[in-house]
N, C-alpha and C positions, 0 to 999 in steps of 0.2 A: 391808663386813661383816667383822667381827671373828671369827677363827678361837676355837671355844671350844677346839676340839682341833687342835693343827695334825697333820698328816700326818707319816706317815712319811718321811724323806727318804734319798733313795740313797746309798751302797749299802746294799742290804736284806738283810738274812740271807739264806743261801740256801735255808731254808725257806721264807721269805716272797717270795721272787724266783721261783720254782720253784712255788708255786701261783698267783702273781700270772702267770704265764706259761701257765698251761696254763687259765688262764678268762677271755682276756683276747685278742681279734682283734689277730695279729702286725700290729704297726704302731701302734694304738691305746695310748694312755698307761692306766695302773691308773687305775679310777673309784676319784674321791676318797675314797669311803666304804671302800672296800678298803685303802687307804692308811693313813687315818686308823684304821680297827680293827687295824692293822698296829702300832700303837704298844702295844698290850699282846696279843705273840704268843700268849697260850692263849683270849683271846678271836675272834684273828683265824683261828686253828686250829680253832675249835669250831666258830666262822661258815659256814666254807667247807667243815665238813665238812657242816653242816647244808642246802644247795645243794637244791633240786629242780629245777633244772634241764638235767639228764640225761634220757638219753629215760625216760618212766613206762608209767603207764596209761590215760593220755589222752595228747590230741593236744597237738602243738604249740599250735595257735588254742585248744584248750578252757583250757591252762595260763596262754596268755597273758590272756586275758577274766578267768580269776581275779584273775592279778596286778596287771592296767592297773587293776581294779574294787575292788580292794583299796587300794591304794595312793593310788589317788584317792580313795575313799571316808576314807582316814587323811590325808587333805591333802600328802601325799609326791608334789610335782611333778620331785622328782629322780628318784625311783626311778621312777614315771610314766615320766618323760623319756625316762632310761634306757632302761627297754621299747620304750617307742615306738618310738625310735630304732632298737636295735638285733633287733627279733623282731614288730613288725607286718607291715611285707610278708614277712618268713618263714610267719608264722601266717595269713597272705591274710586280713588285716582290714584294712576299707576304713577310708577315712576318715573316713566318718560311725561306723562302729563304735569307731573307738579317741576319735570326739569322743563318743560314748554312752558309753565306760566314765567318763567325767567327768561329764557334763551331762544325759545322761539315766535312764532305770531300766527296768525288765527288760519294761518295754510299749512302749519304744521299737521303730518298726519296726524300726530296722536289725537288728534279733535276729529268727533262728530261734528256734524252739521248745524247741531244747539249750543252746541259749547263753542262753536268758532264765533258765533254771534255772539255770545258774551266776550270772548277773548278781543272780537270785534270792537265793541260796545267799550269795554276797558281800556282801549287804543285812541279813539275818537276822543272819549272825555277826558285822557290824559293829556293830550295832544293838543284840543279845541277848547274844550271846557263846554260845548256842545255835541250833538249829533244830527247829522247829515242825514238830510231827506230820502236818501234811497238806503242807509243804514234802519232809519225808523223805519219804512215800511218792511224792509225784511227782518224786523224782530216783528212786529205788528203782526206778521202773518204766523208767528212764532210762537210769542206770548201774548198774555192778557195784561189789561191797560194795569192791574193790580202788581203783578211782574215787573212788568217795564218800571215801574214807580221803585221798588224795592230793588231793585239792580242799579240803579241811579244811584238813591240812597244809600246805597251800601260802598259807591266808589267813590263818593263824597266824604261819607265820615272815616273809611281807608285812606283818605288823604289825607285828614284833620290827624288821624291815629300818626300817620306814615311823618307827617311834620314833627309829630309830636316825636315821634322814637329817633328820627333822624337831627332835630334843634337839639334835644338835651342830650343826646350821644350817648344813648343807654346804653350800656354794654349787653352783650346778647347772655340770652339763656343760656345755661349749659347743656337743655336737652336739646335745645332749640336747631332744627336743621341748617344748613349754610346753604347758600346761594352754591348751587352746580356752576365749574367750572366753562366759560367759554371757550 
């Protein structure tokens, strides 16, 4: 595969070395998408400001369910990967739940009752780029207005991420899991 954007390559400025260090498991090389936004630093400075992945309003598991559900739903097996990889057994999703954020949809048994609303939730905005009056009231009785706000956000900038891995045709990670077969 043909680099459309090739990466950044060392040494990196010390702003870009210095947030590539502090989101990035000591030992672990910078994921390539990080690299490669690293080639025009007021994009790769916006990027990483724009992160929700610090602690929020939900859980770990409810953030990851968005993102594996998002991103698979945007054909992004890198960024996919990536999660899997590195935030499924943190977030205690089995392996039939992180093979349902790819292959199945929100009546898959492997979902509770809160995560079908997210797998929901991820469905609609993929689909609509809204959500649906009898969808919001069954999160509303669900979650909190702060919730609802950061589950949004999070399938939004998974999108902007999921363009982003899918336009410059990153290649995947090595550790990076693959998309379960259909």
């Amino acid at each position: 595969m043909i680099d459309r954007i090739s990466p950044a390559q060392q040494p990196y400025a010390p702003e870009i070395k210095a947030a590539l260090e502090r989101v990035m498991p000591p030992g672990v090389p910078p994921l390539v998408l990080f690299t490669t936004l690293a080639r025009n630093p007021r994009v790769f400075a916006r990027f990483m400001a724009g992160g929700l992945l610090d602690k929020g309003s939900i859980t770990l598991r409810e953030r990851e369910i968005m993102i594996d559900r998002t991103t698979a739903r945007c054909g992004s097996e890198y960024e996919w990967g990536v999660h899997a990889a590195f935030f499924a057994e943190k977030a205690a999703l089995t392996a039939d739940q992180i093979a349902a954020t790819v292959v199945g949809d929100s009546n898959d048994r492997a979902w509770g009752e809160r995560d079908r609303l997210i797998v929901r939730l991820a469905d609609e905005l993929h689909e609509t780029s809204g959500v649906g009056d009898a969808l919001w009231s069954a999160l509303a009785a669900e979650f909190s207005d702060e919730q609802m706000l950061e589950l949004i956000a999070l399938a939004g900038f998974y999108h902007t991420v999921s363009y982003l891995t899918n336009a410059l045709r990153l290649p995947l990670e090595d550790y990076g899991v693959r998309f379960p077969v259909k």
